[in-house]
C-alpha positions in Angstrom: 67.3 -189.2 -3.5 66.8 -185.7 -1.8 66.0 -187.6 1.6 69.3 -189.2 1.6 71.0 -186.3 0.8 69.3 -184.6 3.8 68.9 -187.5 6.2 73.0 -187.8 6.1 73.4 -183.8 6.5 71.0 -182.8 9.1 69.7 -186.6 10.9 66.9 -188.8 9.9 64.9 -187.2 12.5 64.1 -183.9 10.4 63.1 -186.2 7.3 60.4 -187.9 8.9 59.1 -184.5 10.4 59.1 -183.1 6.4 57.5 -186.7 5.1 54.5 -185.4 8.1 54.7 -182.1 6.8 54.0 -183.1 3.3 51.4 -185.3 4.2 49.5 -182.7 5.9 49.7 -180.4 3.2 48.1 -183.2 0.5 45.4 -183.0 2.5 45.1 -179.5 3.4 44.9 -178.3 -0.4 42.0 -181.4 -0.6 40.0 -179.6 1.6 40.8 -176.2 0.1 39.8 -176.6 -3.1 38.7 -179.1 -5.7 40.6 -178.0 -8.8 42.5 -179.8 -10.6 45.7 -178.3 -10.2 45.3 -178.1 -6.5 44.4 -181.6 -6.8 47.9 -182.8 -9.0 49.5 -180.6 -6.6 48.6 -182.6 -3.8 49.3 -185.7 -5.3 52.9 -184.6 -5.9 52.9 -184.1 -2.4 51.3 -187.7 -1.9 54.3 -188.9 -4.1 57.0 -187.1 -2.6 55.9 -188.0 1.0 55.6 -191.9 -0.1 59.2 -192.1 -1.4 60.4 -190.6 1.8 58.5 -193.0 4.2 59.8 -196.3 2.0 63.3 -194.4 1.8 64.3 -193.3 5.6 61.4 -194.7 8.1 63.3 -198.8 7.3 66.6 -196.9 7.6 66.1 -195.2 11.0 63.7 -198.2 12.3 67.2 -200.4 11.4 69.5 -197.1 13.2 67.1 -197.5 16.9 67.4 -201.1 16.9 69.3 -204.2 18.3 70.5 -206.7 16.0 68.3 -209.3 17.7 64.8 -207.3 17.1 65.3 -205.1 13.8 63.8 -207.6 11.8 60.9 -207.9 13.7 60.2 -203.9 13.8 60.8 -203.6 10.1 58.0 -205.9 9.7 56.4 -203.9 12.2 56.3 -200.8 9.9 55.1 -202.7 6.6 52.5 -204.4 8.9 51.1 -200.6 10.0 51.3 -199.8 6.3 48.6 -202.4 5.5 46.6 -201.8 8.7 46.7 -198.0 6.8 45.6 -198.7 3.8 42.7 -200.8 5.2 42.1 -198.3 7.2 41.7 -195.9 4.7 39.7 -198.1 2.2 37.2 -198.5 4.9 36.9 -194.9 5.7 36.2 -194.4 1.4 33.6 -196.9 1.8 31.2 -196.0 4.4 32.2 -192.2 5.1 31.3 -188.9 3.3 34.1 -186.9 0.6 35.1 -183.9 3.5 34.7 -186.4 6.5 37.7 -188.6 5.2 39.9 -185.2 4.1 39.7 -184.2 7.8 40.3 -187.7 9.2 43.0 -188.0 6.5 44.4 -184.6 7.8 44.4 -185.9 11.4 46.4 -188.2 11.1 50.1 -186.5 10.1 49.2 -183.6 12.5 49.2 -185.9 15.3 52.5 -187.2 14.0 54.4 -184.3 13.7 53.2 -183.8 17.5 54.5 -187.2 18.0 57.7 -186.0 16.2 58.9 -183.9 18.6 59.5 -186.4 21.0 61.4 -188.6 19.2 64.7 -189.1 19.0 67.0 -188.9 16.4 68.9 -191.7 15.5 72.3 -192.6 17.7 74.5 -193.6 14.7 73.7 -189.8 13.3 74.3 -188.4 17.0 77.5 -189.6 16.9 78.5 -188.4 13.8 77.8 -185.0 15.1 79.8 -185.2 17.9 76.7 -185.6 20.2 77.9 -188.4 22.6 76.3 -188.2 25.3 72.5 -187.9 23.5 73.2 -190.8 22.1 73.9 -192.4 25.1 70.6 -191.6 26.5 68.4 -192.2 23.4 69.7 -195.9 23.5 69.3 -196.1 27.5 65.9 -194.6 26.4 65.0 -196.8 23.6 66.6 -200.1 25.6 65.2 -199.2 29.1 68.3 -199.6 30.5 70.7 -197.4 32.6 72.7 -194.6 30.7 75.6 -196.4 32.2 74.7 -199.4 31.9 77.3 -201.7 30.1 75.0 -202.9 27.4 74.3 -199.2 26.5 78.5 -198.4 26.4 79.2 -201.2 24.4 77.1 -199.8 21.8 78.0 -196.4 22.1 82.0 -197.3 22.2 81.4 -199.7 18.7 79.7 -197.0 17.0 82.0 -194.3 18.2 84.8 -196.7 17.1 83.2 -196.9 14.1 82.8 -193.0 13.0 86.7 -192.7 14.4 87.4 -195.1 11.4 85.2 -193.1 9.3 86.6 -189.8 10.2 90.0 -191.2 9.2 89.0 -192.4 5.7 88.5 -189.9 2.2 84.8 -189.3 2.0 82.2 -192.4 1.5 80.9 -191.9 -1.9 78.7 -193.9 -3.8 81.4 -193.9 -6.4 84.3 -194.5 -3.8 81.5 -197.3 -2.0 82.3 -199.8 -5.1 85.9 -199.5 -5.0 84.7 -201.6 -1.8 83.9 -205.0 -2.7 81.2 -206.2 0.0 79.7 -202.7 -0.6 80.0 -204.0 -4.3 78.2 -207.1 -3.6 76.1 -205.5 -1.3 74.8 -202.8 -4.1 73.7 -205.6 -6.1 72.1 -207.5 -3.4 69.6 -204.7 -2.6 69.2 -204.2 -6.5 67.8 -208.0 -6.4 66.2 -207.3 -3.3 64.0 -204.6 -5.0 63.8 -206.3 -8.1 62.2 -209.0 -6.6 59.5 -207.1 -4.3 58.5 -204.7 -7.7 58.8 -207.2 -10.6 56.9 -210.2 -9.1 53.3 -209.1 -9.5 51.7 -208.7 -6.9 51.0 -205.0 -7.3 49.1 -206.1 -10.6 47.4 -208.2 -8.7 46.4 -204.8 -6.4 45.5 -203.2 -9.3 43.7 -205.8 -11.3 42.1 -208.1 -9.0 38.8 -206.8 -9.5 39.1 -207.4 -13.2 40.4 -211.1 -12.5 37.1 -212.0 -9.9 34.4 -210.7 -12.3 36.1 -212.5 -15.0 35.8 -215.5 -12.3 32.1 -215.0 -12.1 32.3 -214.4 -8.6 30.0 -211.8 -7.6 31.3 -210.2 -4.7 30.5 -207.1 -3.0 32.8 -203.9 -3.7 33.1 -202.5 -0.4 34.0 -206.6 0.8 36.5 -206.7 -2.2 38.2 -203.5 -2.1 39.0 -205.0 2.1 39.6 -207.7 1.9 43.3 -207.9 0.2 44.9 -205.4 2.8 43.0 -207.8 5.5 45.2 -210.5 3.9 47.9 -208.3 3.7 47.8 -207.7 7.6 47.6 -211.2 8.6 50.8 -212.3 6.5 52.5 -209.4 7.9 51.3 -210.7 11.2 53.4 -213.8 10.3 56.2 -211.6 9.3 56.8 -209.9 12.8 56.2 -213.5 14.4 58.8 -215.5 12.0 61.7 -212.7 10.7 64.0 -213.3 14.3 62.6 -216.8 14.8 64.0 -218.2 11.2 65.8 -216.0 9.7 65.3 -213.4 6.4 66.6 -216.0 4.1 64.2 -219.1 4.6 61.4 -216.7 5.1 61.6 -215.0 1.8 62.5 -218.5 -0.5 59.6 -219.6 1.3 57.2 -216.5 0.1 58.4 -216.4 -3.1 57.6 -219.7 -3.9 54.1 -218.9 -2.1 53.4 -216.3 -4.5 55.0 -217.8 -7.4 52.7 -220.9 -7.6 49.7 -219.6 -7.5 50.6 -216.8 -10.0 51.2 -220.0 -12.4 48.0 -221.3 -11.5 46.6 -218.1 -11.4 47.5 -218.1 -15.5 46.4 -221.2 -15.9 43.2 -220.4 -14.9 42.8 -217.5 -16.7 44.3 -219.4 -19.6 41.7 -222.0 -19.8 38.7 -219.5 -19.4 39.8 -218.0 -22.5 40.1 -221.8 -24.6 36.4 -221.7 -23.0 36.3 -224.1 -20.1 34.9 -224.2 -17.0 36.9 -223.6 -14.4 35.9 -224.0 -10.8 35.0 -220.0 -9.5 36.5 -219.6 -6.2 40.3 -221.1 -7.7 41.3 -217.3 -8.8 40.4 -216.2 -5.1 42.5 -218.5 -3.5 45.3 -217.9 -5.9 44.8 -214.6 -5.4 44.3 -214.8 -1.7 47.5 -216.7 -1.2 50.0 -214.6 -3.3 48.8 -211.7 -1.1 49.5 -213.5 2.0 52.9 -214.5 0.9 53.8 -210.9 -0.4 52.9 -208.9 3.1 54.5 -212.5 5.1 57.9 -212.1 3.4 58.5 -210.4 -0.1 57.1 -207.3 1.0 59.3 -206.8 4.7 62.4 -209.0 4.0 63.8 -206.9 1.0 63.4 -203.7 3.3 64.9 -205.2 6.0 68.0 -206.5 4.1 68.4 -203.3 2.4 69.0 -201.3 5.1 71.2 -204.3 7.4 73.9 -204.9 4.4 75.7 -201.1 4.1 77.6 -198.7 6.1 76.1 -195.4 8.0 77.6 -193.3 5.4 76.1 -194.7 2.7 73.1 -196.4 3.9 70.2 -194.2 3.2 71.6 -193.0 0.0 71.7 -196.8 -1.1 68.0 -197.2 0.3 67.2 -194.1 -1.5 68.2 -195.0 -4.5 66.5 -198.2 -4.6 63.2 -196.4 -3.6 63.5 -194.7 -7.3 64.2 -197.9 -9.0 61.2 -199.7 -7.2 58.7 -197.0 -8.1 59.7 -197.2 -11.6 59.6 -200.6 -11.9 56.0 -200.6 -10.9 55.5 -197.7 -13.1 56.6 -200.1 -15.7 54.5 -202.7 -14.7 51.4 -201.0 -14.9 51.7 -199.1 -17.9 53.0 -202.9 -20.0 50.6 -204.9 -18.0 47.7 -204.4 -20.2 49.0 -203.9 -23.7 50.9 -207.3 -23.2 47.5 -208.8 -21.5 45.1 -207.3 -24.5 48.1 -208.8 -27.2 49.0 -212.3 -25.5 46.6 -212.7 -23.1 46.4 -212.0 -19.4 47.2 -215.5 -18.8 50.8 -214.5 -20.3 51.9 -212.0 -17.8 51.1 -214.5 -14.4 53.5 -217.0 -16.3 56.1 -214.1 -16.3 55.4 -213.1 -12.5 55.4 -216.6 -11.5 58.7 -218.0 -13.2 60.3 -214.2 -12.0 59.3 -215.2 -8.1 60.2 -218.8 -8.8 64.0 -217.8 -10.4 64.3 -215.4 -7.4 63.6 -218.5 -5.1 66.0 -220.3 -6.4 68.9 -217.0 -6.6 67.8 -216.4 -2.9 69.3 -220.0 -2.0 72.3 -219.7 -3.9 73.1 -216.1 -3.5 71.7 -214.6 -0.3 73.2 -214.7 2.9 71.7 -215.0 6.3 71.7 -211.2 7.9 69.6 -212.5 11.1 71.6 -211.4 14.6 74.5 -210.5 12.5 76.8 -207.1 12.9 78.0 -205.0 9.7 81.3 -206.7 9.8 79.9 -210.2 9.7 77.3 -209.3 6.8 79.8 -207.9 5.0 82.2 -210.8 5.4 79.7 -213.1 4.2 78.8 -211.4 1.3 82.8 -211.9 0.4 82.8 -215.1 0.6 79.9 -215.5 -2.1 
């Protein structure tokens, strides 16, 4: 919550260089010592880096972007996030301790160089008085003319936009649900999260080891460990492809049902192995390989992508911020009641949960969601009324 407080006072610009920052320094006290303090230390910086890049890099991705492409480059982002973590797991794999610290430590140095040539975000620039910046960062980030008429429109809606603002008692959070799209909209992007952390599929990253070898497939650890951010990276291949194309809405019902079936035969599988049958060995990897697919296609950009398209400048990143807390603690939840519930009812008892909670959320997505694809503030906003 810290990074919305500072991404609305001083521009979303000077979070992303302290995100770097902290990055840098996780991996600077790596290398200078081994110690375990140093080393929780570092992980705190891990930790407070991570909830910054999931709380303001969607928000100002959504602030530099047209209607018709934010989609798209907010799958963008979650698609570089899985190329990362591939990346990453393949440097563990075949590279000595101190050669990935200093590869690790490359990285955020040469984005805080980066960093100094990007721009802030226009909505912020305006709010600051900064007109004519703003201007150019969208002629910059369009590759059009500062005068161009595409490049004013934008400018005059969101100076327009901060006039009315200006003219209105402070944008709280509290004051936000006296509003009732804002209303609607809070509880929206509480579903939104709910349904990216509660559906599984980061039990699934943490136990699919566990589920092959109780599969009896023999696989290779360096193959296993990437090959789910491989499958990641193709669905959030699709993601980029199919966001603009069809729209968040049929995209996500479509996911969640994609990861919710085999998460019900993934417990029927596991269900049956424990009654003692045979079940054919490679079923669990194509379960397994599927919900993956589905969750980096759709659950996984979607609900960023709504998050940040259904509130107001003034509120946005707090919102986002706010849901950033609730979705690490729901997978905090997960993994600390995944196994006592697995070890009491069986494993087999938790993939029935995840699969009738993606299923349900299917089924609330068609009834409850609206279409944000193309769509301004005001029209979002009005839809969400009319729920």
């Amino acid at each position: 919550m810290g990074y919305s407080f500072i991404a609305d006072r001083y521009g979303r610009k000077l979070c992303i260089i302290i995100i770097a920052s902290l990055q840098a320094l996780a991996w600077i006290i790596k290398l200078t010592s081994a110690n375990s303090v140093c080393l929780i230390i570092s992980q705190a910086c891990v930790g407070a880096s991570g909830s910054g890049v999931f709380t303001i890099c969607p928000t100002y991705t959504k602030e530099i972007s047209s209607d018709s492409i934010r989609g798209a480059m907010s799958s963008v982002g979650m698609l570089l996030q899985s190329i990362g973590i591939l990346f990453m797991y393949a440097l563990g794999a075949y590279l000595d301790y101190n050669t990935v610290l200093y590869i690790g430590l490359a990285i955020p140095l040469l984005n805080l160089l980066f960093l100094l040539k990007v721009p802030e975000s226009p909505p912020h620039l305006v709010k600051i008085g900064k007109i004519e910046e703003a201007k150019n960062t969208i002629a910059y980030l369009t590759g059009l003319d500062a005068e161009s008429k595409p490049v004013q429109n934008a400018i005059d809606e969101m100076t327009t936009a901060q006039q009315q603002r200006d003219k209105m008692p402070k944008l709280t959070i509290k004051t936000a649900f006296k509003d009732k799209a804002t209303r609607r909209a809070f509880f929206l992007g509480l579903f939104m999260i709910s349904v990216l952390d509660c559906g599984g599929t980061f039990a699934i990253f943490a136990y699919a080891s566990v589920i092959i070898e109780n599969s009896g497939v023999t696989m290779n650890p360096e193959l296993q460990a990437l090959s789910i951010p491989t499958v990641s990276i193709l669905g959030a291949l699709v993601s980029t492809v199919t966001i603009e194309k069809f729209g968040r809405k049929p995209l996500l019902i479509t996911c969640l049902t994609m990861v919710g079936l085999p998460m019900a035969g993934l417990g029927t599988i596991l269900m049956l192995q424990d009654q003692g049958y045979v079940v054919y060995q490679w079923f669990p990897i194509i379960a397994i390989t599927l919900g993956v697919f589905a969750y980096g296609a759709g659950v996984l950009p979607v609900p960023y992508t709504v998050m940040t398209e259904i509130f107001d400048y003034q509120v946005r990143a707090k919102f986002v911020g706010f849901y950033v807390t609730m979705g690490w603690f729901q997978c905090f939840l997960q993994t600390i009641l995944f196994t006592p519930i697995s070890q009491a009812l069986g494993m087999h008892t938790m993939f029935f949960i995840f699969s009738a909670i993606n299923l349900v959320s299917a089924v609330l997505c068609v009834v409850w969601m609206p279409e944000t694809k193309g769509k301004s503030l005001y029209e979002i906003q009005k839809a969400l009324c009319a729920k």
